[in-house]
N, CA and C atoms as a LAMMPS dump frame, in Angstrom:
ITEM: TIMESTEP
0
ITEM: NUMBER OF ATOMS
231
ITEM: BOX BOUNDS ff ff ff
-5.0000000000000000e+02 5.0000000000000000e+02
-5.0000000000000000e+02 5.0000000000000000e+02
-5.0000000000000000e+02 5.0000000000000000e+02
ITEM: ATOMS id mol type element x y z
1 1 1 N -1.643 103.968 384.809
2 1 2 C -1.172 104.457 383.528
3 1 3 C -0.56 103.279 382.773
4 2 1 N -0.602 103.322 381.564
5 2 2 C -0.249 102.245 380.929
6 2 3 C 0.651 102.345 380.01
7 3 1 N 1.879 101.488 379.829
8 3 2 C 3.011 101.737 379.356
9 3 3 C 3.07 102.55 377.801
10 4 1 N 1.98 102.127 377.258
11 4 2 C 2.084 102.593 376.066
12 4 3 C 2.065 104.629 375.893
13 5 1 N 0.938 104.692 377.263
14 5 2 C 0.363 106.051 377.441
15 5 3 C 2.138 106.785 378.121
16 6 1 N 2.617 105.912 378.817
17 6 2 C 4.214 106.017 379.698
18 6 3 C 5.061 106.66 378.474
19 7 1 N 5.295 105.713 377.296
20 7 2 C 6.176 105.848 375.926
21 7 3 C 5.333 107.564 375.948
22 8 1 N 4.867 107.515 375.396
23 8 2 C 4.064 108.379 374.767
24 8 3 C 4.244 110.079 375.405
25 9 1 N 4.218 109.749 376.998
26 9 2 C 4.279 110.977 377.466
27 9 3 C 5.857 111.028 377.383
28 10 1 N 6.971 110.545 377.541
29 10 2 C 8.696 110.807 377
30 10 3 C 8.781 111.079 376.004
31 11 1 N 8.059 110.359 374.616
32 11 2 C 8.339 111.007 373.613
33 11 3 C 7.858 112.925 373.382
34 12 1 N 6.616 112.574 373.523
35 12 2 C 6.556 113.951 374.049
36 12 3 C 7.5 115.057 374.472
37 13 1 N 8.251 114.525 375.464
38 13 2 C 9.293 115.402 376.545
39 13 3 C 10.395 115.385 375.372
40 14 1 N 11.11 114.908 374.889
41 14 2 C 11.866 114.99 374.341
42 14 3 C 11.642 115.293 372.875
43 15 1 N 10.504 115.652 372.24
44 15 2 C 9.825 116.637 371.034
45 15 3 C 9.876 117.615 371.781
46 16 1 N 9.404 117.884 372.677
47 16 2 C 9.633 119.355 373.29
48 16 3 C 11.396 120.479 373.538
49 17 1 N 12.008 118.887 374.481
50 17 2 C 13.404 119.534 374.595
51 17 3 C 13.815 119.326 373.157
52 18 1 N 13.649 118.688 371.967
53 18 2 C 14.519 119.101 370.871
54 18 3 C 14.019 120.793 370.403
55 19 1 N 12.653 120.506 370.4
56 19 2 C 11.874 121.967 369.948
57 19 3 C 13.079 123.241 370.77
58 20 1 N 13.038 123.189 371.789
59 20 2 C 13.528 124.31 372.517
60 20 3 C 14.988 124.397 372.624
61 21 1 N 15.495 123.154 372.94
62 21 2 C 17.06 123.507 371.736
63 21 3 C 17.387 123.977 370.665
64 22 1 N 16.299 123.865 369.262
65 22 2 C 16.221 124.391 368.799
66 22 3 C 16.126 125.815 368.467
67 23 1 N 15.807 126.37 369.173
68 23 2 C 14.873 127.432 368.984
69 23 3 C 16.147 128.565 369.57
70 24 1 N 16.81 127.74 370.817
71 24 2 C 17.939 128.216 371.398
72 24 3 C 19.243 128.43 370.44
73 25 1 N 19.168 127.562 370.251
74 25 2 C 20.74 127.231 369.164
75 25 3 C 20.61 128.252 368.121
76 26 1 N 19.431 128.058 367.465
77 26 2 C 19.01 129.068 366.298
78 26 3 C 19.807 130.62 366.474
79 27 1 N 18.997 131.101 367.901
80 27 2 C 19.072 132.255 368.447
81 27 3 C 20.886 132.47 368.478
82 28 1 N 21.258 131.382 369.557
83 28 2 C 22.534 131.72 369.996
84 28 3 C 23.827 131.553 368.533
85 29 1 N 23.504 130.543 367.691
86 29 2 C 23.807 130.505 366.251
87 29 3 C 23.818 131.88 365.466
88 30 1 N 22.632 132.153 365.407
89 30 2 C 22.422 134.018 364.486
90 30 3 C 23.595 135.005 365.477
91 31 1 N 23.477 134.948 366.572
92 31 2 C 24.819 135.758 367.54
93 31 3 C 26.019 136.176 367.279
94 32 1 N 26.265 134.608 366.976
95 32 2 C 27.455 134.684 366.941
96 32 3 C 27.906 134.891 365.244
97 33 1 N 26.832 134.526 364.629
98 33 2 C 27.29 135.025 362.901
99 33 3 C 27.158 136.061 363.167
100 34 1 N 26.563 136.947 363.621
101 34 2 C 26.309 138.629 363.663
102 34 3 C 28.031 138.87 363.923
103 35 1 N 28.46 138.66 365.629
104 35 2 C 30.096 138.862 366.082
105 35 3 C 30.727 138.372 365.037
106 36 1 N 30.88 137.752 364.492
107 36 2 C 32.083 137.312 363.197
108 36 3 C 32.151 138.077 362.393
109 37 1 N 30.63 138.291 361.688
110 37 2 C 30.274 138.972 360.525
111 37 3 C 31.454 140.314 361.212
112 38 1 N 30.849 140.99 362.266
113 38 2 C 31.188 142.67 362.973
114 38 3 C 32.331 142.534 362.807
115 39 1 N 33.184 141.354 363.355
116 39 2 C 34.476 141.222 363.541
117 39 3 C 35.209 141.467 362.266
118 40 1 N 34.779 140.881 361.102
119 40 2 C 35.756 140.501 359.834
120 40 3 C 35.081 142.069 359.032
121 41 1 N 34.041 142.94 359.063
122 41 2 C 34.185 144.165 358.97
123 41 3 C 33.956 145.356 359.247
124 42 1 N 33.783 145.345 360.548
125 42 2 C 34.181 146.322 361.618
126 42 3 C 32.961 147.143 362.046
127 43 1 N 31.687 146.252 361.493
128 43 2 C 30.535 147.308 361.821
129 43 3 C 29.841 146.066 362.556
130 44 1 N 28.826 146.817 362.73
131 44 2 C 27.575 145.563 363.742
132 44 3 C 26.286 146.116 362.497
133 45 1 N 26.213 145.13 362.374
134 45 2 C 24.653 145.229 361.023
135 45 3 C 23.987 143.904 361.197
136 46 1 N 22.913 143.898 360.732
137 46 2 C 21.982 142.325 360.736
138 46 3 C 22.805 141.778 359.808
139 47 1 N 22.706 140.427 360.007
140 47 2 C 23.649 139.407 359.095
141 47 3 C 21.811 138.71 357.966
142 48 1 N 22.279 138.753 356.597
143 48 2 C 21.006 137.531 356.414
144 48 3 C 21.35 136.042 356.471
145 49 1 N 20.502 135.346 356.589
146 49 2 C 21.009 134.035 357.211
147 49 3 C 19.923 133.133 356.387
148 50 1 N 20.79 132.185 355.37
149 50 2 C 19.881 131.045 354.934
150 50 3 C 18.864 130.394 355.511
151 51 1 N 17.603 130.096 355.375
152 51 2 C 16.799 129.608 356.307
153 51 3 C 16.775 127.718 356.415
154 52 1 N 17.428 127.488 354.862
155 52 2 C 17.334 126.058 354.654
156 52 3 C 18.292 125.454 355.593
157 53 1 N 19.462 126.307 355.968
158 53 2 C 20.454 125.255 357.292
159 53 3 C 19.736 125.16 358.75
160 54 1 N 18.842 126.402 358.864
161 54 2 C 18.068 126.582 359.916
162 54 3 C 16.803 124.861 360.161
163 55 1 N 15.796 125.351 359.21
164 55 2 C 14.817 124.305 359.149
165 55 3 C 15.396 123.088 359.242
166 56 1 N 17.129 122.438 358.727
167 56 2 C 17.129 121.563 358.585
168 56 3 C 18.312 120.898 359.84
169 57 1 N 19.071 122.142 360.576
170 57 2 C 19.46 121.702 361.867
171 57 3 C 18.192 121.46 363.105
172 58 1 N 17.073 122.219 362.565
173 58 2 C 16.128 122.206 363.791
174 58 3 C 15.477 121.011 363.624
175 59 1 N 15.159 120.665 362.361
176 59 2 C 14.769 119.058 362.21
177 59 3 C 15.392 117.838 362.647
178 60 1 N 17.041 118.153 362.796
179 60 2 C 17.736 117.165 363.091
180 60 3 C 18.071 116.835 364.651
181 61 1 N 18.034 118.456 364.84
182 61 2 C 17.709 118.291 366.29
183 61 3 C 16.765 117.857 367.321
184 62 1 N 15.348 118.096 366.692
185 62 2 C 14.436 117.438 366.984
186 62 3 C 14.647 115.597 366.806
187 63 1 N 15.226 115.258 365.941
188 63 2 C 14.771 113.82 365.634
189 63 3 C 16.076 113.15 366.631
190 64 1 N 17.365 114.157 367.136
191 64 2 C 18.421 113.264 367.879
192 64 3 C 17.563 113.032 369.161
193 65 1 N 16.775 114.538 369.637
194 65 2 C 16.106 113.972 371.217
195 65 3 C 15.663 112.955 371.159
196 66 1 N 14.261 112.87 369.54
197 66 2 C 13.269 111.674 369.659
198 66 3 C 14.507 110.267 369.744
199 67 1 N 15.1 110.439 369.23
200 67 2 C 15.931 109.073 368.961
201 67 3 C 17.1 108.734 370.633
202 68 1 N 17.71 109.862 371.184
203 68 2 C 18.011 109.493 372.358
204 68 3 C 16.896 108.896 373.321
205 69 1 N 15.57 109.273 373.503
206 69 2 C 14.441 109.261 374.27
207 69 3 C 14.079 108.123 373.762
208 70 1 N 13.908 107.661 372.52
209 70 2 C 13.607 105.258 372.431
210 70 3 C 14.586 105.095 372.566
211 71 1 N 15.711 105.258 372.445
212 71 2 C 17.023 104.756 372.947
213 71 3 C 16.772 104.419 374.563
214 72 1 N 16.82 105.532 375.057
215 72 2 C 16.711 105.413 377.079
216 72 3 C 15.478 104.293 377.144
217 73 1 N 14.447 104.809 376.368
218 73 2 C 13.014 103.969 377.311
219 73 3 C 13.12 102.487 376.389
220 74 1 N 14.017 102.249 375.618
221 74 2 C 14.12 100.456 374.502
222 74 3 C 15.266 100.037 375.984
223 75 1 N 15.961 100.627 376.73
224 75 2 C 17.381 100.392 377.687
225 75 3 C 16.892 99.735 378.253
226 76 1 N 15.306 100.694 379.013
227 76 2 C 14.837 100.08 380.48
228 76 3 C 13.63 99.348 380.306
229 77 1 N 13.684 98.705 379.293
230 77 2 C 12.289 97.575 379.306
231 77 3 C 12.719 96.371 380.021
């Protein structure tokens, strides 16, 4: 295997774990606005939730993995 194909399959891994942090956070994020929302007035109802903080924490999250992941593999050259 050849180093370049090496890079390639980490970056990968870590597009993936940002993807699925994502996807997590999102979930566990909407939760807990729901409990606050219930909390501050006393019912449990769907909360609506901006989508632009969404798309743009999941983007950022994605790009900290990519950027921890050349960080680790620029360490060990």
């Amino acid at each position: 295997m050849s180093t370049g194909i090496l890079y390639k399959t980490f970056l990968w891994e870590g597009a993936y774990y940002g993807m699925i942090e994502a996807v997590i956070g999102n979930v566990v994020g909407y939760i807990c606005i729901s409990f606050v929302d219930a909390a501050a007035t006393d019912t449990i109802q769907l909360v609506s939730v901006s989508i632009v903080p969404i798309i743009e924490i999941t983007v950022l999250s994605i790009g900290i993995c990519l950027l921890t992941t050349c960080i680790s593999l620029k360490i060990r050259e």
